[in-house]
C-alpha positions, 0 to 999 in steps of 0.5 A, spaced: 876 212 946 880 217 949 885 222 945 889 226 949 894 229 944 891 229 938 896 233 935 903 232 939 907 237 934 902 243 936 905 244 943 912 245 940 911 249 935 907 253 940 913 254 944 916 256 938 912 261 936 912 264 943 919 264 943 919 268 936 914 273 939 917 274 944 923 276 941 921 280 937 917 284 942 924 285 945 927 288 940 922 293 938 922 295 945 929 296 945 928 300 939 923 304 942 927 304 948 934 307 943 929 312 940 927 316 947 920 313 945 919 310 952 911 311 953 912 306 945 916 300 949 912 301 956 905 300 952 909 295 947 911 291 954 904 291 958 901 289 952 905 284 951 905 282 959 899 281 958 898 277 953 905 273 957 903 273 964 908 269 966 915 271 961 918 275 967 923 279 962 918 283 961 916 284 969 924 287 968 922 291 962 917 295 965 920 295 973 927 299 969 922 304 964 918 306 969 924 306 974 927 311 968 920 315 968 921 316 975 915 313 977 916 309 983 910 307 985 909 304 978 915 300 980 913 297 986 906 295 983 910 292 977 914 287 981 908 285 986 904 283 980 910 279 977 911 276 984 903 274 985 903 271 978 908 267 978 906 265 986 899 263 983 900 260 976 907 257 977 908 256 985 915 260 983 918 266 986 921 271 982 928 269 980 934 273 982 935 277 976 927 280 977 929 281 984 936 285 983 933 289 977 927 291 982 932 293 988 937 296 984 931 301 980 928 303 987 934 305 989 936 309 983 928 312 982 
């Protein structure tokens, strides 16, 4: 006998528990972010992108910090690695807020 969902409820309360985490990472990188605390958000967010390949926001998240730090390579680096993810995984392109957010911190870093 074959079981192919042997707990049906499990993928739902996973979903939830990822969008929980989710926020919660964003709101304590925004009180990083509100406190100048710049290099807590970015290790908040890379750690978390991490563990979250494929939650685009926190793409942004890492494009608009290092784009504040005036690190620009790291901004291209960022929105290539998100573009490449979500490519490979998803068979998606980022969508047009990730690809405004990239264009509007290289021109402003």
């Amino acid at each position: 006998m074959e079981v192919t969902d042997p707990i049906p409820w499990a993928e739902g309360m996973r979903q939830n528990l990822r969008a929980e985490f989710l926020k919660w990472i964003l709101r304590i990188g925004e009180i990083y972010e509100d406190e100048r605390n710049l290099q807590d958000a970015l290790d908040l967010y890379k750690r978390a992108r991490d563990l979250e390949p494929l939650e685009e926001e926190l793409y942004r998240r890492l494009m608009v910090l290092y784009g504040r730090m005036g690190r620009k390579a790291e901004v291209v680096l960022t929105y290539r690695l998100c573009r490449q993810i979500l490519t490979k995984d998803l068979g998606l392109k980022p969508s047009e807020k990730t690809e405004e957010i990239y264009r509007t911190v290289l021109q402003n870093a």
